[in-house]
C-alpha positions in Angstrom: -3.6 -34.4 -8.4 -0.9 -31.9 -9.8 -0.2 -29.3 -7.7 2.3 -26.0 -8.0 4.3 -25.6 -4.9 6.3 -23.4 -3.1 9.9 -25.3 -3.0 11.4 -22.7 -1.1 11.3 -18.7 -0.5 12.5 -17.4 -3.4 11.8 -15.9 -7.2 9.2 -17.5 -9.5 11.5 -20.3 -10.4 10.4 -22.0 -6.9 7.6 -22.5 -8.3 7.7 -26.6 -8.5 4.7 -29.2 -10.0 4.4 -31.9 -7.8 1.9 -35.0 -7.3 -0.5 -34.4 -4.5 -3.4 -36.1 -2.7 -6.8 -34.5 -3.0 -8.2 -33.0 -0.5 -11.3 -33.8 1.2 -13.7 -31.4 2.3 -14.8 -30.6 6.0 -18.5 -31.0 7.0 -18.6 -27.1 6.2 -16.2 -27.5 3.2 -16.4 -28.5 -0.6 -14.7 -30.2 -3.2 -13.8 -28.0 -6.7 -12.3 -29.8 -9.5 -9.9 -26.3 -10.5 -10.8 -25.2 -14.2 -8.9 -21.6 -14.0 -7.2 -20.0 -10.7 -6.5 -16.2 -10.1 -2.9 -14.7 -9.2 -2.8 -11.6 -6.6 0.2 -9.7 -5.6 -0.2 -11.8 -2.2 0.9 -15.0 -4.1 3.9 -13.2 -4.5 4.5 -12.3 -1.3 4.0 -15.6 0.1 6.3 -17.5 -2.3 9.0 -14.8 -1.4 8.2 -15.9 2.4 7.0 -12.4 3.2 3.1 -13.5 3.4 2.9 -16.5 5.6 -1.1 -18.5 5.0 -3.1 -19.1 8.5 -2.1 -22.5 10.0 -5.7 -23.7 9.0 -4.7 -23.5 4.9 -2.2 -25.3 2.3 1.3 -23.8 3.9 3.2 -24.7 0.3 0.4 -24.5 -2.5 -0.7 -20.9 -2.9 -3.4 -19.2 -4.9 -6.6 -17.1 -3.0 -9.8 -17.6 -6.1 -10.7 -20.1 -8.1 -13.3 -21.5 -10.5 -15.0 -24.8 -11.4 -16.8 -27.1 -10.8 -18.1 -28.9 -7.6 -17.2 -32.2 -7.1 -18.1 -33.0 -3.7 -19.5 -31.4 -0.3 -19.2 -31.9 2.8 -22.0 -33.3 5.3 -23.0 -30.0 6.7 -23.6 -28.6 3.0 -27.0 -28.2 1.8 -26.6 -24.2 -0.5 -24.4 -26.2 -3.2 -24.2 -29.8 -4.9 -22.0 -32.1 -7.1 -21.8 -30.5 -10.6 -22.3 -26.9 -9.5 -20.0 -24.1 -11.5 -18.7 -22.1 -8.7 -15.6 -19.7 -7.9 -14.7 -19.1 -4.5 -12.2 -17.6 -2.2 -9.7 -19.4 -0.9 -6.9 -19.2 2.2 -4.7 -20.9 0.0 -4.2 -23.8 -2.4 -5.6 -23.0 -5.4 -2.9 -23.5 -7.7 -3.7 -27.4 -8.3 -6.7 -29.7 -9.8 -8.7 -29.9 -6.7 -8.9 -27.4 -3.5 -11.1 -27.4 -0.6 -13.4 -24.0 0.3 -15.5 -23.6 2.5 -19.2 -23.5 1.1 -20.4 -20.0 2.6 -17.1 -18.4 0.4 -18.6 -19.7 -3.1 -20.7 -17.8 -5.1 -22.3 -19.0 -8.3 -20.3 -18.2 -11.7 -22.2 -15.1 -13.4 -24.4 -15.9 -15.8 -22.3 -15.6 -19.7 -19.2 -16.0 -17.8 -16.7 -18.8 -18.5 -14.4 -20.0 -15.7 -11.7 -18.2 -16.8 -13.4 -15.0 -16.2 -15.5 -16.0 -12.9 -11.8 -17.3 -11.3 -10.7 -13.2 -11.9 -13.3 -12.6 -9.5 -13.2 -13.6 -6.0 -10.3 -11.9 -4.2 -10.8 -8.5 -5.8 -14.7 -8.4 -5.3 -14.7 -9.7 -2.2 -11.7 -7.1 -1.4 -13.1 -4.0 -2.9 -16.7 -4.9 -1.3 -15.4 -5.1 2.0 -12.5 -1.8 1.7 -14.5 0.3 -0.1 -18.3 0.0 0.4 -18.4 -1.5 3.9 -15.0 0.7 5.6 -15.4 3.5 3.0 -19.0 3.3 3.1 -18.7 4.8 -0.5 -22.3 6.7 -1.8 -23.3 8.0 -4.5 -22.3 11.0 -5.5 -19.0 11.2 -3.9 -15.2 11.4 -5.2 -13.4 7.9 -5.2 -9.7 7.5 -5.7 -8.2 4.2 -6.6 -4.3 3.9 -6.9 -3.1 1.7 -9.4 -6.0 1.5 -11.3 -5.0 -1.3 -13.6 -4.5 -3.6 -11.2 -7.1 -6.4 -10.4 -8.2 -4.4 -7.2 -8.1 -1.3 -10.0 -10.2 -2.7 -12.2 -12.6 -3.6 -10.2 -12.9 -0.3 -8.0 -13.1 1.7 -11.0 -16.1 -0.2 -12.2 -18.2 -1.1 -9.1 -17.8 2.4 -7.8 -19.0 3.7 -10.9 -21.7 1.3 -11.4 -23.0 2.5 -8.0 -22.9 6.2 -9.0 -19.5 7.2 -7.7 -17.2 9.7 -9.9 -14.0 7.8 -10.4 -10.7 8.7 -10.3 -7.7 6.5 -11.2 -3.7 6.8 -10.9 -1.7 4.3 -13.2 2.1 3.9 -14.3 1.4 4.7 -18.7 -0.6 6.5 -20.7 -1.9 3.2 -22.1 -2.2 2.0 -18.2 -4.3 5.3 -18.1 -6.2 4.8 -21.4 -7.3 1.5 -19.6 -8.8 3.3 -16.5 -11.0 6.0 -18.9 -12.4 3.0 -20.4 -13.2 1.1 -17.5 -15.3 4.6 -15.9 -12.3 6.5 -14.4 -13.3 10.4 -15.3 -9.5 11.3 -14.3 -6.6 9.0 -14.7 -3.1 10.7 -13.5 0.1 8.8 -14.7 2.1 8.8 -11.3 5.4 9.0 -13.1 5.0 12.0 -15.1 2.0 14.0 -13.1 1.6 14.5 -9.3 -1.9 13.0 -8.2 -2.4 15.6 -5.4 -2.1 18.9 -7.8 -4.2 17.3 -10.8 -6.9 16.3 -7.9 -6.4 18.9 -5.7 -9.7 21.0 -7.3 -11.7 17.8 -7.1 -11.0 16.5 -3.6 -11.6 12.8 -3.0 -14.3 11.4 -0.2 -12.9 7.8 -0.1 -9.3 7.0 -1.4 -8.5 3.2 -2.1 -4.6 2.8 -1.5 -2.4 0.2 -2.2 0.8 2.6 -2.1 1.2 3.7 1.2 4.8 5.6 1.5 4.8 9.0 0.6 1.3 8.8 -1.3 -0.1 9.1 2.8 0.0 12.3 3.3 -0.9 13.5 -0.4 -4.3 11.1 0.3 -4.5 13.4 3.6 -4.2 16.9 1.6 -6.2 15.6 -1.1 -9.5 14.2 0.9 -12.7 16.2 1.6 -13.9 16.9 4.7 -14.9 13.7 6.6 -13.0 11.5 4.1 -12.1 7.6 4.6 -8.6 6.7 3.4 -8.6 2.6 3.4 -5.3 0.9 2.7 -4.9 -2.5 1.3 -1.0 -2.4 1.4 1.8 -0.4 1.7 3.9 -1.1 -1.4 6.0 1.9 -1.1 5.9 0.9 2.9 4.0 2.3 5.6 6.7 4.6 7.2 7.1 8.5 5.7 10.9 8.5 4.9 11.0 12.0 6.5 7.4 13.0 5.1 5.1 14.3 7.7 1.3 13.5 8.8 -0.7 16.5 9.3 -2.8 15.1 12.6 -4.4 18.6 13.0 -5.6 18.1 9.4 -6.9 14.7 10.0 -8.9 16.5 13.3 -10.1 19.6 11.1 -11.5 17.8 8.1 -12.8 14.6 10.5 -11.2 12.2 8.2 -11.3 8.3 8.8 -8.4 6.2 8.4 -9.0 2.8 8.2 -7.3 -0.7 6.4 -7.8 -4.1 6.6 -6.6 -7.6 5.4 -8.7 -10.2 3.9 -7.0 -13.6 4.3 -6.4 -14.6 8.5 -10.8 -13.1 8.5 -12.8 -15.4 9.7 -14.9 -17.9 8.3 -18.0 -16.0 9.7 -16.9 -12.8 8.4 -16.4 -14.2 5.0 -19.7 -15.9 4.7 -21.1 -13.1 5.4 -19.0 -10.9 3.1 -20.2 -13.6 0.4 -23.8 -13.1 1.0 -23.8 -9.4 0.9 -21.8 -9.8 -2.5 -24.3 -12.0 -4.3 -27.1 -9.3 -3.2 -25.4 -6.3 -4.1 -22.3 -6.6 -6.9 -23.3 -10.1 -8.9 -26.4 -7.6 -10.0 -24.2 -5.9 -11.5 -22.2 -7.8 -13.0 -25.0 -10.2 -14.4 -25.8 -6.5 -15.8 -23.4 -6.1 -18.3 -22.0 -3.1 -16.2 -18.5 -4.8 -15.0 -16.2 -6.7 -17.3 -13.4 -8.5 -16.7 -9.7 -7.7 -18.2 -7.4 -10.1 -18.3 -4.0 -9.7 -19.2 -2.8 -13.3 -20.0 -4.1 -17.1 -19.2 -1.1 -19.3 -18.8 -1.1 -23.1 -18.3 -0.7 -24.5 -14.5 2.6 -26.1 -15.0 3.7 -22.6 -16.1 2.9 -20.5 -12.9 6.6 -19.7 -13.0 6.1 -17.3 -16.1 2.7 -16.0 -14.9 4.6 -15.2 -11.8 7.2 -13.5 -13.5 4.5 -11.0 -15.6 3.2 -10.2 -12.3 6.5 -8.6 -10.9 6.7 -6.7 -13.9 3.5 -4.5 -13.2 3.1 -4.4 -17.3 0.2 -6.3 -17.4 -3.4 -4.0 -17.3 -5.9 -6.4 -15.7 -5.6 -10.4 -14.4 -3.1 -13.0 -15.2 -4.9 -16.5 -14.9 -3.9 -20.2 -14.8 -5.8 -22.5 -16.8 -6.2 -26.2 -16.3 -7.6 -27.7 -19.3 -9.2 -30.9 -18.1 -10.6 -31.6 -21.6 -7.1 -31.7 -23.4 
């Protein structure tokens, strides 16, 4: 099978095709013939050499979501079968033809979607699901706060959390980036580069704040939440130290806030199964609705990862960058 790899640490330019063997599934695992795979900021990291996989997933081939079709399972595996349309998460490896997932982390493509749409899914659902609504605990009614709401985390807050009766509020990098976020569902969207988050929000107040940022946004998410807040990071992109900003700790204790954060890829398989299950009850409703739609920013070919890579450093893009493997050409 082809197969991109990581030829070295490095820009996207390391990003080599090479002939692989497929991979056979696990007892727990199956088989998906790739039509369309998903690119996070976490394939980035990894082919810089700053986001090593667990020892348990492809160490060279990265990519976290894909979609397609099943081609075989394993002998523990009665939920799916050969020709199923699927997308799943993945640890790693789904930048090729074929990857192994295990079963419990597949979830059937939405009904009108087309691969290319169901492979924008995984990571980002099964992200904001867990971040948001499970360490957020995010209700109806309440203020919610995404940064960098045109991201594929972004898009996806905005919409779930306003699907589930949330008032949404966005930060992006343009006024187009912005436009984006309004359509999506975001009441307020504050440009970050000409407008300060904190004093636009600061009437509003925010009970759960998504953040990707981390640097000095951390103490401006402290100001900004209401009393008994959750702040959940997702990443520090700015870094997690202050740079000579200060944490108000007798703030934190006055307003009872909850600071919380988590990663997604070293969880367990347990935790991820179940994480799947509680998606298919409570978000594929929605988005069989006709509430949630997906934006993607470009669909390249597999053999050009490098390129798709190199739009994803550039933060330009509003929405999902896909590669496509078209197995009918």
């Amino acid at each position: 099978m082809k197969a991109i790899v990581i030829s070295q640490p490095g820009g996207p330019e390391v990003l080599r095709i090479q002939e692989r063997n497929v991979p056979q599934p696990a007892d727990n695992e199956v088989l998906i013939k790739i039509y369309a795979a998903g690119i996070n900021r976490p394939d980035v990291f990894q082919r810089k050499g700053n986001y090593p996989p667990p020892t348990w997933a492809p160490q060279d081939i990265p990519g976290l979501e894909v979609a397609g079709i099943i081609e075989q399972v394993g002998h523990h595996v009665t939920d799916w079968k050969k020709g199923d349309a699927v997308c799943a998460l993945l640890a790693g490896g789904g930048y090729a033809d074929f990857a192994v997932a295990q079963a419990g982390h597949c979830l059937p493509v939405p009904n009108g979607f087309n691969f290319v749409q169901a492979a924008s899914l995984p990571e980002t659902v099964f992200t904001v699901w867990h971040n948001v609504f499970q360490r957020g605990s995010l209700k109806s009614g309440e203020n919610f706060l995404v940064h960098g709401g045109t991201s594929g985390i972004g898009i996806t807050a905005i919409q779930l959390a306003k699907a589930l009766g949330a008032k949404v509020f966005a930060t992006a990098g343009s006024e187009e980036k912005c436009k984006a976020c309004g359509a999506l569902g975001a009441e307020i969207c504050i440009n970050y580069k000409t407008e300060d988050f904190e004093e636009k929000l600061k009437s509003e107040g925010a009970d759960v704040i998504l953040d990707m940022v981390g640097g000095d946004y951390i103490p401006k998410n402290i100001r900004l939440l209401r009393e008994d807040g959750r702040l959940v990071f997702i990443n520090t992109m700015k870094g997690g130290k202050l740079d000579g900003a200060e944490v108000d700790f007798g703030l934190i204790m006055k307003k009872r806030l909850t600071i919380t954060g988590s990663t997604l890829r070293n969880r367990s398989n347990e935790f991820k199964t179940a994480l799947a299950k509680e998606i298919l009850t409570n978000v594929w409703p929605v988005i069989e609705s006709g509430k949630f739609k997906t934006v993607i920013a470009a669909e390249f070919p597999l053999h050009e990862a490098s390129k798709a890579h190199a739009l994803m450093e550039t933060s330009e893009h509003i929405g999902k960058i896909i590669l496509v493997n078209d197995w009918e050409s």
